[in-house]
C-alpha positions in Angstrom: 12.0 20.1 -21.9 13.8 18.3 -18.8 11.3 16.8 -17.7 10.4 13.5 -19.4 6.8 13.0 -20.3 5.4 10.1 -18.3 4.4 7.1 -20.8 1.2 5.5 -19.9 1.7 1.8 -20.9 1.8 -1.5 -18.7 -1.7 -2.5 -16.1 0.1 -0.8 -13.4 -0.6 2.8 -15.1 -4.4 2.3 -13.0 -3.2 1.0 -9.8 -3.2 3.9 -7.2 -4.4 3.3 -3.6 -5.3 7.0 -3.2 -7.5 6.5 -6.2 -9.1 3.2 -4.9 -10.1 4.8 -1.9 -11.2 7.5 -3.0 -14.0 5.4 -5.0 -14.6 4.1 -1.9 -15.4 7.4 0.1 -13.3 6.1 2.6 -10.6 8.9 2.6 -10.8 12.4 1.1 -8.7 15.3 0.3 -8.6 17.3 3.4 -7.7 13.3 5.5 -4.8 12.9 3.0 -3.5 16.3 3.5 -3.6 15.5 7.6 -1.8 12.4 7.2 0.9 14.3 5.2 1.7 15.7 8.3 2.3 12.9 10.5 5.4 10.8 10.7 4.7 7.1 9.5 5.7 5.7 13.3 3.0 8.5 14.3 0.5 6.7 11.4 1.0 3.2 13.0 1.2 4.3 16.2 -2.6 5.9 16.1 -3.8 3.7 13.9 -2.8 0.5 16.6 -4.6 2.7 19.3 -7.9 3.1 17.3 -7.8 -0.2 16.6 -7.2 -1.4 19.9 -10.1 1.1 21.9 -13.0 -1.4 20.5 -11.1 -4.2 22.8 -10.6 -2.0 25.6 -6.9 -0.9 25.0 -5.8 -4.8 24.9 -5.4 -6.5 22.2 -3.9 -9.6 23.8 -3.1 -12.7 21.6 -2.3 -10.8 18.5 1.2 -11.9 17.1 2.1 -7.7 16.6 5.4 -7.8 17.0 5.9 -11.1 14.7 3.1 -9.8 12.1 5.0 -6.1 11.4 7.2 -7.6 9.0 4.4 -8.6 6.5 2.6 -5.5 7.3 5.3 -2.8 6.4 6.2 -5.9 3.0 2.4 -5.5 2.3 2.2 -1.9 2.6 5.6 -1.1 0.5 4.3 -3.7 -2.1 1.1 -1.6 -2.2 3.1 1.4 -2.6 5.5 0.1 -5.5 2.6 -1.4 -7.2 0.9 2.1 -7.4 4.3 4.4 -8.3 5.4 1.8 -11.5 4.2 1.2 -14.9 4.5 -2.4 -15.0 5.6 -5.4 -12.9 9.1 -5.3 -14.2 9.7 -1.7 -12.8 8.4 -2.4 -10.2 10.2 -5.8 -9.5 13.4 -3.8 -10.3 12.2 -1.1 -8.2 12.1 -3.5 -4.8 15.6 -5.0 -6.5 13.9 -8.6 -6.6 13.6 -10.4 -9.9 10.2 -10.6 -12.0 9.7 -14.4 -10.4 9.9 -13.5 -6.7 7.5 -10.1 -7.3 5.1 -12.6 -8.9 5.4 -14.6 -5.7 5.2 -11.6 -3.6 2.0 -10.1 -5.3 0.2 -13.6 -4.9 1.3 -13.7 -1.3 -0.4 -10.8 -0.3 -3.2 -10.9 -3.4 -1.6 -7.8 -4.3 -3.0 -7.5 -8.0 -6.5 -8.1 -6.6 -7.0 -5.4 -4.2 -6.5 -3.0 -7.2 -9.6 -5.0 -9.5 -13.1 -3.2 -9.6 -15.1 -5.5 -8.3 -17.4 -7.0 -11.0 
């Protein structure tokens, strides 16, 4: 009774990145219910190391520092885009208007990582 049923209108409805990779076999249950347990810091902190063993631990000439900011706006955008119903709730959701999330989502081809490919 209190809780309000979930309407399932607006494109967003089928955006879910734990869906989407899923499909692609490239997490499973058991890995999402390990990376529940880590702190995000933790998250990015092992993910940088795996990343950096194939270079030898140095990954020299990569802007990391200067690049984190469009990571973490990539990733949240990836998130809102996946927790909404439609572009406006989720443009009022990041507390930027409909224009600038239209920006946003072309910026970081948002709306595309979502599409099946054909």
């Amino acid at each position: 009774m209190w809780n309000k049923k979930r309407r399932t209108y607006g494109k967003n409805n089928f955006y879910s990145l734990s869906k989407k990779l899923h499909r692609e076999g490239r997490v499973t249950d058991e890995f999402e219910m390990m990376l529940n347990s880590l702190s995000l810091e933790e998250v990015i902190g092992l993910k940088l190391e795996i990343a950096s063993r194939i270079v030898g631990g140095k990954m020299y000439g990569l802007p990391l520092w200067h690049s984190m900011e469009n990571i973490t706006k990539n990733a949240v955008l990836m998130y809102v885009l996946s927790a909404s119903r439609t572009k406006m709730e989720a443009a009022r959701f990041l507390g930027v208007t409909k224009e600038y999330f239209n920006k946003l989502c072309k910026k970081y081809d948002a709306i595309s990582y979502f599409e099946e490919n054909a």
